[in-house]
C-alpha positions as CSV (number, residue, x, y, z in Angstrom):
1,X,89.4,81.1,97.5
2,X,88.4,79.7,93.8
3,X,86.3,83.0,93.4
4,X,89.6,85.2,94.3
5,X,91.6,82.8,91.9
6,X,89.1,82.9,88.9
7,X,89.0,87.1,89.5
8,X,92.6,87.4,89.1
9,X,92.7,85.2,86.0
10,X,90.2,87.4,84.6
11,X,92.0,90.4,84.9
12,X,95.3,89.5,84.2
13,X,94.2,88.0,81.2
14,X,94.3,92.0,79.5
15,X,97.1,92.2,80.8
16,X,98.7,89.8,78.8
17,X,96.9,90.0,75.3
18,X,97.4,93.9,75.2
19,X,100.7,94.1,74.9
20,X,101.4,91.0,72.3
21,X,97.9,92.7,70.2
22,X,99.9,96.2,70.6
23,X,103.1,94.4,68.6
24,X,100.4,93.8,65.8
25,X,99.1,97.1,65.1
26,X,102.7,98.6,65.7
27,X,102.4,99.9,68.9
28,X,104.5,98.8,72.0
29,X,102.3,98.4,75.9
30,X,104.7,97.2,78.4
31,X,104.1,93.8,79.7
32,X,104.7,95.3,83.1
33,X,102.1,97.6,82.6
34,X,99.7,95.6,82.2
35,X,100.5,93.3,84.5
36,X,100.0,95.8,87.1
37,X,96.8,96.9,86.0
38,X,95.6,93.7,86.1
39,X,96.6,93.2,89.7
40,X,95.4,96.3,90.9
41,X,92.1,95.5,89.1
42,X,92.0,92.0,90.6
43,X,92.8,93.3,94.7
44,X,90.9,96.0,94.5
45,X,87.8,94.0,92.7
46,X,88.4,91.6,95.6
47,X,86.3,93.5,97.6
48,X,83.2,92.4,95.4
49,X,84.0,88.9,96.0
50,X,84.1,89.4,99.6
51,X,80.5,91.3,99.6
52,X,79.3,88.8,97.1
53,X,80.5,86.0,99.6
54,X,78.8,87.8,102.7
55,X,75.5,88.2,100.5
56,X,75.2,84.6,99.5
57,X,74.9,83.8,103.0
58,X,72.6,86.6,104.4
59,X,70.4,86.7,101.5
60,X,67.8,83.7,100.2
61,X,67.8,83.2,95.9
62,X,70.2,81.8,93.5
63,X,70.9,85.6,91.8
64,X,69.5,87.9,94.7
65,X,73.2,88.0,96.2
66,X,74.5,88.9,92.8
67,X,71.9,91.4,91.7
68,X,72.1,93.2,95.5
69,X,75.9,93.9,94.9
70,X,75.5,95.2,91.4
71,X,72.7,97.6,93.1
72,X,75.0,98.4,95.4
73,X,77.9,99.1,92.8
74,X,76.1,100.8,90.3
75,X,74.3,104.0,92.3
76,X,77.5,105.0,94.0
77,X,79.2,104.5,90.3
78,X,76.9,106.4,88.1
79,X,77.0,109.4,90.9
80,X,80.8,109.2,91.5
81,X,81.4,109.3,88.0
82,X,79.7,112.2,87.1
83,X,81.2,114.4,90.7
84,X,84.7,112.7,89.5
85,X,84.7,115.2,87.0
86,X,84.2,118.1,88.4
87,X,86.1,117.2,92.2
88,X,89.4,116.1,92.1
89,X,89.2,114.6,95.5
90,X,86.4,112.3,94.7
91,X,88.8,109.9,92.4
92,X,90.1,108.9,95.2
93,X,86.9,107.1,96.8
94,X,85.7,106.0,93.3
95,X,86.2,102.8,93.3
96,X,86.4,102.2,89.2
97,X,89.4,105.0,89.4
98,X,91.1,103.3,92.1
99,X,90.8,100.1,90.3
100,X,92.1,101.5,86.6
101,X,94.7,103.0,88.4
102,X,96.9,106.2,86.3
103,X,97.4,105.9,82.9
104,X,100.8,105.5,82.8
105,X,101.3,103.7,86.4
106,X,104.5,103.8,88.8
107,X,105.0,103.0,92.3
108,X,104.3,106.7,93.3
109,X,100.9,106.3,91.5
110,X,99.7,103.4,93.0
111,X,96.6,104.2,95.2
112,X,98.1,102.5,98.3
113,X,95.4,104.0,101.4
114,X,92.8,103.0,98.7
115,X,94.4,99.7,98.2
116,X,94.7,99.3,102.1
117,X,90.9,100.1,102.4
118,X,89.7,97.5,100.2
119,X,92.1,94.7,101.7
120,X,90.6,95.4,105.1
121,X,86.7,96.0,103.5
122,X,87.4,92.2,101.9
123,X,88.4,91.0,105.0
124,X,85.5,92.2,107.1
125,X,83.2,90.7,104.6
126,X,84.9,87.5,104.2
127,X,85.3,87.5,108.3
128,X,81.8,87.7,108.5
129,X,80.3,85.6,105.9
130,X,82.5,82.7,108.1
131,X,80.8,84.2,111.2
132,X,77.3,83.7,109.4
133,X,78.5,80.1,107.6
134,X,78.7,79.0,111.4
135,X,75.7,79.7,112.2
136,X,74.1,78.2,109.0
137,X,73.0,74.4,108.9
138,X,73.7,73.0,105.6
């Protein structure tokens, strides 16, 4: 729970310093803008906590858990990025579009299946990292 709390701190934290740095340079960023970036960055990036959580418990080392989900991040990013530019359709299952969300977002932009898919990916990962933790002798 702490780890879900500290990730939406994180990202909300843009969300607020954008748009009082914008009024500084003369530009205007909607507070609401950024406030829903920074929550769609923090449910969707839930899903890292989740496989993070899982990890910890199926994997000895203090980093290995860490350094496995970066692995696991990173090759589907670098490829996805580069075959997001060229196929519309794979924005949709690239997770660091899906995250950013639209430039300018709305309710009609909002990537709702893909936001749907994560909550249920987080909650298999947390469901079974408790499944494991039972089994576990501290």
């Amino acid at each position: 729970m702490i780890a879900f709390l500290e990730t939406t701190a994180l990202a909300l934290i843009p969300a607020v310093v954008v748009p009082i740095a914008s009024v500084s340079v003369g530009q205007f960023y909607p507070i609401g803008q950024g406030l829903a970036h920074g929550l769609l960055m923090a449910g969707v990036g839930s899903v890292f906590v989740g496989l993070t959580a899982f990890l910890s418990l199926i994997l000895r080392g203090e980093y290995t858990p860490v350094v496995v989900t970066l692995a696991i991040l990173m090759v589907p990013y670098l490829v996805l990025q580069e075959w997001a530019r060229r196929v519309s359709w794979a924005r949709k299952i690239d997770i660091a579009h899906v995250m950013a969300g639209a430039w300018l977002l709305t309710w009609g932009d909002v990537p709702w299946l893909a936001i749907v898919v994560v909550c249920l990916l987080t909650g298999l990962f947390l469901g079974l990292a408790a499944k494991q933790a039972r089994r576990l002798e501290f």
